[in-house]
N, C-alpha and C positions, 0 to 999 in steps of 0.2 A: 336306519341303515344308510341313508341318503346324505344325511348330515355326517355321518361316520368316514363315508369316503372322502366327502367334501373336505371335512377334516385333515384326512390324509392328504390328498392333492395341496391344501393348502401348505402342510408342512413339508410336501417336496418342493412346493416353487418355495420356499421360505430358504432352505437348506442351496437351493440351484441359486437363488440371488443372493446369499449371502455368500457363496463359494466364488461369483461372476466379484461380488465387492472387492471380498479378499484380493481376487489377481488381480483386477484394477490397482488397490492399494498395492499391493507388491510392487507391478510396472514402475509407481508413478514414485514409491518409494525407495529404488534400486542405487538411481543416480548421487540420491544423498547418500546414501551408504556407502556407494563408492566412492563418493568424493571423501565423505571423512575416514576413511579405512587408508584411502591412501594417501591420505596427507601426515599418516603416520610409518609408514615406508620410506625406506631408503629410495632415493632417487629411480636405482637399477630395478627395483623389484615391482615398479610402479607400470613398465615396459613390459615386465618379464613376459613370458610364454612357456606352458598356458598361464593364466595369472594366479595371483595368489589371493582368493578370498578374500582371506583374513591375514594381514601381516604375522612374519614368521617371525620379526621384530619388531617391535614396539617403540618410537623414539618420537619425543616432542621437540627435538632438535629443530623442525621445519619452522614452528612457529616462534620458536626463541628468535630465528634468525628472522622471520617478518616481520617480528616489532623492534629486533634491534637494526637490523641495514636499512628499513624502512620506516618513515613515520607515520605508521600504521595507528597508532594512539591518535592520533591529532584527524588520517581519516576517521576514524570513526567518531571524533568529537563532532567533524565537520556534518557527516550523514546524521546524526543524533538530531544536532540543534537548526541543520536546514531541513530536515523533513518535521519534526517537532513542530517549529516555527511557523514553516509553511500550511499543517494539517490544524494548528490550533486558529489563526490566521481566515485559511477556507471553509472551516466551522463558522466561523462571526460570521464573516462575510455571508456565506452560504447561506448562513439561518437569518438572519436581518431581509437579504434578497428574497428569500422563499416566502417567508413569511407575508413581504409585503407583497409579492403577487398572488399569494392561497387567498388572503383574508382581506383586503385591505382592495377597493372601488376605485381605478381611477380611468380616464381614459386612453382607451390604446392599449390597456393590459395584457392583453390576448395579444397582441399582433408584435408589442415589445417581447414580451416572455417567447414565443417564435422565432422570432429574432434571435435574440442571448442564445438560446438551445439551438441553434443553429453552427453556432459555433463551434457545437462539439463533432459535428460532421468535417472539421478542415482539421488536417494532421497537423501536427504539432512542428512537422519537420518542414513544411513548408513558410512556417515563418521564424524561421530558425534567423536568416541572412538581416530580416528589417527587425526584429528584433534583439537582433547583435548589436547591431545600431544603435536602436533607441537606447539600449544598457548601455552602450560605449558612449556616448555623449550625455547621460548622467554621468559617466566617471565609476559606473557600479562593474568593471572590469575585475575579479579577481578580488571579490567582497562577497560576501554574506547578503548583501541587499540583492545583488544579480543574480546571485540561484537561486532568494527566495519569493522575491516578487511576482515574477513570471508564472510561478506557479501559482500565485494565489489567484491569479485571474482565469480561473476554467467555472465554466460553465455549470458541471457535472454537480458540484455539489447543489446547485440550487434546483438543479432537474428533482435530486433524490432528495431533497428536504421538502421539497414543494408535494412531494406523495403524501409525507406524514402529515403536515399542516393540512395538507386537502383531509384527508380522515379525521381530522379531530372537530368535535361538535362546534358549529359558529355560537352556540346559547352561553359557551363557557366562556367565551367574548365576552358575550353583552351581558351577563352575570357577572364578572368582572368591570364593567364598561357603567354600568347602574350602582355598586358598590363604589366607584367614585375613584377606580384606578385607572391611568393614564394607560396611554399603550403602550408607552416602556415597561413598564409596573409588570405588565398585560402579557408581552413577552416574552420576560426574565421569568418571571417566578411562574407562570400560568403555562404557557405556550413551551416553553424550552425544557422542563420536567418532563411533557409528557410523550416529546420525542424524542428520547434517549435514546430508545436503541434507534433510532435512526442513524443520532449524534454517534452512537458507535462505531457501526457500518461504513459512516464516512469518513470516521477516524482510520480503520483498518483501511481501506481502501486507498484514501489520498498518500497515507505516509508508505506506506507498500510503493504506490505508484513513485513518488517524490524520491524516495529509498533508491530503487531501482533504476532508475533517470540516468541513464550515461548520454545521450549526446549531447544534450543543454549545461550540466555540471562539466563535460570536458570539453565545450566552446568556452565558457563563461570563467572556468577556475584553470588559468594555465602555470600558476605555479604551485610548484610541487607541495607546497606546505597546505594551500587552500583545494585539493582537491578533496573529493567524495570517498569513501570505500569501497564503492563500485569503479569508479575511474584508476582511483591508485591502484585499485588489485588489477583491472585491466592492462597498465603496466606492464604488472610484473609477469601477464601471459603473452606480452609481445617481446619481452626481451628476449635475447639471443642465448641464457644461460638455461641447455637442456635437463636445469632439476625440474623435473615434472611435480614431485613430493613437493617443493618450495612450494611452489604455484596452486598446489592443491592448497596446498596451509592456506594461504592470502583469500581463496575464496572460500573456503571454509568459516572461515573468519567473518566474511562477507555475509554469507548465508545465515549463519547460529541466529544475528539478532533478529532476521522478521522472522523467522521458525518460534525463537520465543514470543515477540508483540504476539502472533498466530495465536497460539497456544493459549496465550492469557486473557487473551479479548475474540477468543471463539465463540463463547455463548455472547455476545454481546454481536457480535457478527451475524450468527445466523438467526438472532433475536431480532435485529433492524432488517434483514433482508425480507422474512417472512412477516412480518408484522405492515411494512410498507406497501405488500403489493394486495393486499385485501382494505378496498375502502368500504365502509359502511353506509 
């Protein structure tokens, strides 16, 4: 009888938390619905009062005109191959550094590694001004190398690679290390397999971050042709031309691609998140 009610109780919190999900998901899913609903409205109707749900017209009109009055193609080349660039880049980087502090004896390790992660505590916007600098007198002004350098050097990923190398057995080292392979060898094929979903984790995360970056892509890229997707659509929400629908299109456009990366590399996402924070 005991186990009967238990039973039932269970299946009302079951039913009460997944009703609590649902509106969360509703909330947090509202904004996108209305940004692409109306970036297929007519300008007027995007204002109107009370609003229109659902467009009473249907017109792709907004976005013909975003890729043709603007060079909306070339942002989105730019967001593609600097956040790309950038997230394969802080992968190396990240796993080479993590690596050598998980596994690898030398002096000072603990008190460098402190250090480095230390870094990730000073905002990003505070060295926006010496770091202008330092890009401007390489000459990486309004280049490809200026918006992607700066972000290869964060901290973060070596924080969250340095979890997975900590979890993984030291024996499968020295099992490797006794079969007569190097610590490259040791690595690539040993060590880098078996933190994949980490490697995933911090895929989704860095090119998300890098993705989204407007204050450093709109110091560093000032002309029109070399800006971001997030900067050039930005833009088009400070001009003075009240189509509200245009302006929807542009960030619409903006949004679809990390909705998609999301989508494709979700189980790889919450495969690195929950796998990293249990060491054995």
């Amino acid at each position: 009888m005991s186990q009967t009610k238990n039973k039932k109780k269970m299946e009302r919190f079951d039913v009460i938390t997944n009703a609590i999900v649902i509106l969360f998901a509703i909330v947090n899913l509202f904004p996108l619905y209305w940004l692409f609903t109306s970036s297929l409205k007519n300008s007027s109707d995007v204002v109107k009062m009370p609003p229109d749900w659902w467009p009473t017209t249907i017109t792709f009109s907004n976005y013909a005109d975003v890729f043709q009055s603007q060079p909306a193609l070339r942002w989105a080349f730019n967001s593609l191959f600097v956040s790309g660039v950038a997230t394969i880049l802080v992968i190396m980087v990240g796993a080479m550094a993590a690596y050598g502090f998980s596994k690898l004896r030398f002096k000072g390790r603990n008190i460098i590694f402190i250090i480095f992660i230390s870094s990730l505590m000073i905002p990003k916007e505070i060295m926006i001004v010496p770091l202008f600098r330092i890009t401007q007198d390489f000459g990486m002004v309004n280049s490809y190398g200026g918006m992607i350098w700066p972000n290869v050097a964060t901290a973060f990923g070596v924080f969250l690679l340095k979890g997975f190398f900590d979890s993984t057995p030291d024996a499968l080292r020295e099992a490797s290390r006794i079969d007569g392979a190097g610590e490259w060898r040791t690595f690539f094929q040993i060590m880098l397999p078996i933190i994949k979903p980490g490697i995933g984790a911090l895929f989704i995360l860095n090119f998300v971050q890098v993705w989204n970056d407007y204050l450093w892509q709109l110091v560093i890229g000032q002309e029109k042709t070399m800006k971001t997707l997030m900067v050039g659509t930005a833009t088009l929400m400070q001009d003075l031309n009240p189509n509200f629908a245009y302006k929807m299109a542009g960030a619409t456009v903006a949004a679809i691609p990390m909705l998609l990366i999301f989508l494709l590399f979700q189980r790889y996402f919450t495969q690195g998140m929950t796998a990293g924070a249990v060491k054995e």
